[in-house]
C-alpha positions in Angstrom: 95.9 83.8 109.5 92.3 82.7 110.1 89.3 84.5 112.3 87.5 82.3 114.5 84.9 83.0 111.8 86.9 81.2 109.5 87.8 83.9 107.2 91.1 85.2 106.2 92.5 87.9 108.6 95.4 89.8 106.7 98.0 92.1 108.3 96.2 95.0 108.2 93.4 93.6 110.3 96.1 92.0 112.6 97.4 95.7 113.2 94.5 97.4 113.8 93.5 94.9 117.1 91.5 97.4 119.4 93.2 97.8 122.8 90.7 96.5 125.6 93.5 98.5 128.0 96.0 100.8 127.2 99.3 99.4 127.0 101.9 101.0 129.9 104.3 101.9 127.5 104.5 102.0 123.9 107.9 102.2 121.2 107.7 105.1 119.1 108.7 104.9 115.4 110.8 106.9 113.8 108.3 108.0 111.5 105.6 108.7 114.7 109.1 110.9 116.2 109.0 113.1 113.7 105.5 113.6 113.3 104.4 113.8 117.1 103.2 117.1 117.5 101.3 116.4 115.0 99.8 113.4 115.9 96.3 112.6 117.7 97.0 109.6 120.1 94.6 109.2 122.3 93.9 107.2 125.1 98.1 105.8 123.8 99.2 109.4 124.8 99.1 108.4 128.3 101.0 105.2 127.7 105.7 105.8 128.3 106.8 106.4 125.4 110.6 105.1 124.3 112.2 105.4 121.1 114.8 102.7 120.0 118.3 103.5 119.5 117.9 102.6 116.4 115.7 105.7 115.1 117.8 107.7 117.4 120.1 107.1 114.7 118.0 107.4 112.0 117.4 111.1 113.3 120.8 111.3 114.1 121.5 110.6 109.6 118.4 113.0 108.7 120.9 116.1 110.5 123.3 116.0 107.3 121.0 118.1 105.0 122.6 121.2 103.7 119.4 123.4 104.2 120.2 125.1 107.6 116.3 125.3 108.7 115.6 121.7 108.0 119.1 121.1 110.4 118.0 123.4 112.8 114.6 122.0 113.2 116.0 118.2 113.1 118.4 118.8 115.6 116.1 119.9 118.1 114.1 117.2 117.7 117.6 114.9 118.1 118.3 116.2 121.3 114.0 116.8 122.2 114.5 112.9 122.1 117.3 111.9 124.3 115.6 114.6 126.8 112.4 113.4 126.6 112.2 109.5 125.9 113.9 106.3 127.5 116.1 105.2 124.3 116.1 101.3 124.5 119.3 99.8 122.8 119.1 96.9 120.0 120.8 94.7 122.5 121.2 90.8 122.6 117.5 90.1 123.8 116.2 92.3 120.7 119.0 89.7 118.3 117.6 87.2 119.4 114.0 87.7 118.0 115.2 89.9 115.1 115.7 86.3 113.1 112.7 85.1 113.0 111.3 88.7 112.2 113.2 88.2 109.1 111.8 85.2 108.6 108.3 86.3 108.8 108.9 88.9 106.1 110.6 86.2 103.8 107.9 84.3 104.4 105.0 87.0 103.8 106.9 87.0 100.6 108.9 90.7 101.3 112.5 91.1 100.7 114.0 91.9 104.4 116.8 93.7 103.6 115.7 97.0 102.7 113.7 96.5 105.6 116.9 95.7 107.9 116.5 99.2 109.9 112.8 98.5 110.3 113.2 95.2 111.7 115.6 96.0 114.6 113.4 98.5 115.5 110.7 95.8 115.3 112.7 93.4 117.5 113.1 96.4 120.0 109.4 96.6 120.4 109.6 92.6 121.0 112.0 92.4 123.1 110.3 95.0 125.6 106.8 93.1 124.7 105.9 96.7 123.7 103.6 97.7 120.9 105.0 99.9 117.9 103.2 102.7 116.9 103.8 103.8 113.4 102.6 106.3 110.6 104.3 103.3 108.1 102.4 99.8 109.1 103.1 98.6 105.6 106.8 98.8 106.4 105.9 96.4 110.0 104.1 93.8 107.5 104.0 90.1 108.1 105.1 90.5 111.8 101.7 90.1 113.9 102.6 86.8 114.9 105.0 88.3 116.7 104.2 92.4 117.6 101.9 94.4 117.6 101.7 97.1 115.0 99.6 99.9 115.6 98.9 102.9 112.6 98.9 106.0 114.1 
């Protein structure tokens, strides 16, 4: 993609667009879910946050670990989520753009199915015209023509 300046913009500059505003509300990767307390947000900690269904199940997987801490912990999280968050479902509107999501990543030169998780989670964000916050943005490259990506 090229700057007004004429020089090459790649996907990392894409993703790191400063907000003039804060966006209303915001999807939360899984990755961001997991490490929220953690995490330093900002002015974006004021934004609704919603998690897609799809990490839902992702943290709904990471319970089956046989150590009974790491279970205990995950599963509060699990249900800290469905308490806390608006879950928004990979439904038909989110299909719809999760094709040419793919095709972004074939065309960045990625191989999309490893990334098949990633990218309906992707097309939730677009199909709510939400950013994605993320602690992975490599995992989101390819797809600023279409959402915004934003490493937390």
């Amino acid at each position: 993609m090229m700057s007004t300046h004429g020089r090459r913009r790649d996907d990392d500059t894409e993703r790191r667009r400063p907000w003039v505003t804060t966006p209303e509300r915001v999807l939360l990767d899984t990755s961001v879910v997991i490490d929220l307390e953690r995490l330093e947000l900002g002015a974006l900690a004021s934004a609704d946050h919603a998690v897609s269904a799809v990490s839902f199940a992702e943290l709904g997987y990471g319970l089956n670990t046989d150590d009974p801490v790491a279970r205990h912990s995950r599963s509060e999280r699990y249900h800290a989520v469905l308490e806390a968050f608006e879950i928004w479902p990979f439904d038909i509107a989110a299909a719809k753009v999760y094709g040419p999501l793919a095709g972004l990543v074939r065309a960045s030169g990625r191989n999309r199915r490893p990334r098949r998780l990633d990218l309906q989670i992707a097309a939730t964000a677009v199909a709510h015209s939400a950013p994605l916050l993320t602690r992975n943005p490599r995992d989101f490259g390819g797809l600023a023509r279409m959402l915004d990506v934003i490493a937390v």
